[in-house]
C-alpha positions as CSV (number, residue, x, y, z in Angstrom):
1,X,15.1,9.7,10.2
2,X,11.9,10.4,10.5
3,X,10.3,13.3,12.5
4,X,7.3,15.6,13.8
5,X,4.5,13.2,12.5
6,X,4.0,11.1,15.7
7,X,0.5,12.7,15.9
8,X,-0.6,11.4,12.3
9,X,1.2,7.8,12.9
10,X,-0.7,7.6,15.9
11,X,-4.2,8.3,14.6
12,X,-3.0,6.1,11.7
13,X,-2.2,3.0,14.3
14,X,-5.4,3.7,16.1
15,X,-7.6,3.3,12.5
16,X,-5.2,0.1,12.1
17,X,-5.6,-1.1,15.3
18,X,-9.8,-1.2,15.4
19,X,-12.1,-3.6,15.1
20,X,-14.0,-1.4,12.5
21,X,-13.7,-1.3,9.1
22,X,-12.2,2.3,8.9
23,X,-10.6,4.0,6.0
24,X,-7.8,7.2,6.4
25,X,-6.9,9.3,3.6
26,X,-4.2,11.2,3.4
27,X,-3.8,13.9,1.7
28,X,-1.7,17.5,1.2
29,X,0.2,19.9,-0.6
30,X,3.2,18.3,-2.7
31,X,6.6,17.7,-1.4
32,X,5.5,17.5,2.7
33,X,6.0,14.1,3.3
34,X,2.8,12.1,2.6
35,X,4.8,8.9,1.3
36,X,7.6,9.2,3.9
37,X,4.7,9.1,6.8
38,X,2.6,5.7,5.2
39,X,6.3,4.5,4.6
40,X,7.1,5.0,7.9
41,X,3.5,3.6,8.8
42,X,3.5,0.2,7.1
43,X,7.5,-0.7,7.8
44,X,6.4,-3.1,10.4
45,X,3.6,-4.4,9.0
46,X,2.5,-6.9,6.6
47,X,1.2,-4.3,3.7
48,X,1.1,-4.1,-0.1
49,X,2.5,-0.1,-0.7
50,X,2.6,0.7,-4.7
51,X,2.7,4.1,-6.0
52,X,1.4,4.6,-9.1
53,X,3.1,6.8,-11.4
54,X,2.0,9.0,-14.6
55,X,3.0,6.4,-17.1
56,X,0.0,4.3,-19.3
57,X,-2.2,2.4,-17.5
58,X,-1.2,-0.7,-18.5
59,X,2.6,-0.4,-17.1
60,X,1.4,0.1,-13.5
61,X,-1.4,-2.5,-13.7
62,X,1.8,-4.7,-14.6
63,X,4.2,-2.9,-11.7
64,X,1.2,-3.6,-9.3
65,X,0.0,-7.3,-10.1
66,X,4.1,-7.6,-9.2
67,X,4.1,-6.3,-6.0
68,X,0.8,-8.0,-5.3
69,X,2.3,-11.0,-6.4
70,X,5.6,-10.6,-4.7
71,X,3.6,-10.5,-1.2
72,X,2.9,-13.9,-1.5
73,X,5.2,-15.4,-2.7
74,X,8.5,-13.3,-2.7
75,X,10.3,-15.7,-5.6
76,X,7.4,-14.7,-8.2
77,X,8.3,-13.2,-11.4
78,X,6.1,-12.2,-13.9
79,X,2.3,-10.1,-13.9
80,X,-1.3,-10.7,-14.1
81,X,-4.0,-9.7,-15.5
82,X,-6.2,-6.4,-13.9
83,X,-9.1,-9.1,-13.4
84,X,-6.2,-11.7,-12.1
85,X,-4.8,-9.2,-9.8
86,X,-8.2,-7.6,-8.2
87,X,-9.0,-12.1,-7.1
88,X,-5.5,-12.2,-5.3
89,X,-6.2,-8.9,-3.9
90,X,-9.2,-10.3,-3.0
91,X,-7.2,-13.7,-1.6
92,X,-4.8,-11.9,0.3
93,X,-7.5,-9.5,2.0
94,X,-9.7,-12.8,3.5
95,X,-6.5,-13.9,4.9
């Protein structure tokens, strides 16, 4: 369930919804719900969500270039490269 952030979801839809290159950042104290609310946000849209987390570098270039991956073609398995992954960002984006 998700509740009393129809205000940020809205401004959210509206930068979403423009013509203009816009960029929203979110941000707040831990534990309010920051994660829950761009969940909640990109459910019914096509979006790549990754969170990183405090591991090396390396393991969540890996964890990303598979959800990057993934996007495109859901059966993928394996990773790329950093310089791999930034072109089918890159790919995806022009689409």
């Amino acid at each position: 369930m998700f509740v009393g952030r129809e205000k940020e979801l809205h401004s959210l839809n509206m930068h979403y919804d423009s013509d203009d290159y816009e960029c929203a950042i979110i941000y707040g104290r831990r534990r309010i719900g920051k994660t829950k609310l761009i969940s909640e946000f990109v459910k019914d849209k096509p979006a790549i969500f990754f969170t990183a987390t405090q591991e090396n570098a390396e393991t969540n270039v890996r964890r990303l270039s598979e959800v990057v991956l993934k996007f495109e073609n859901p059966d993928f398995s394996g990773s790329a490269s950093f310089d791999d992954l930034l072109d089918e960002i890159g790919k995806i984006a022009q689409k």
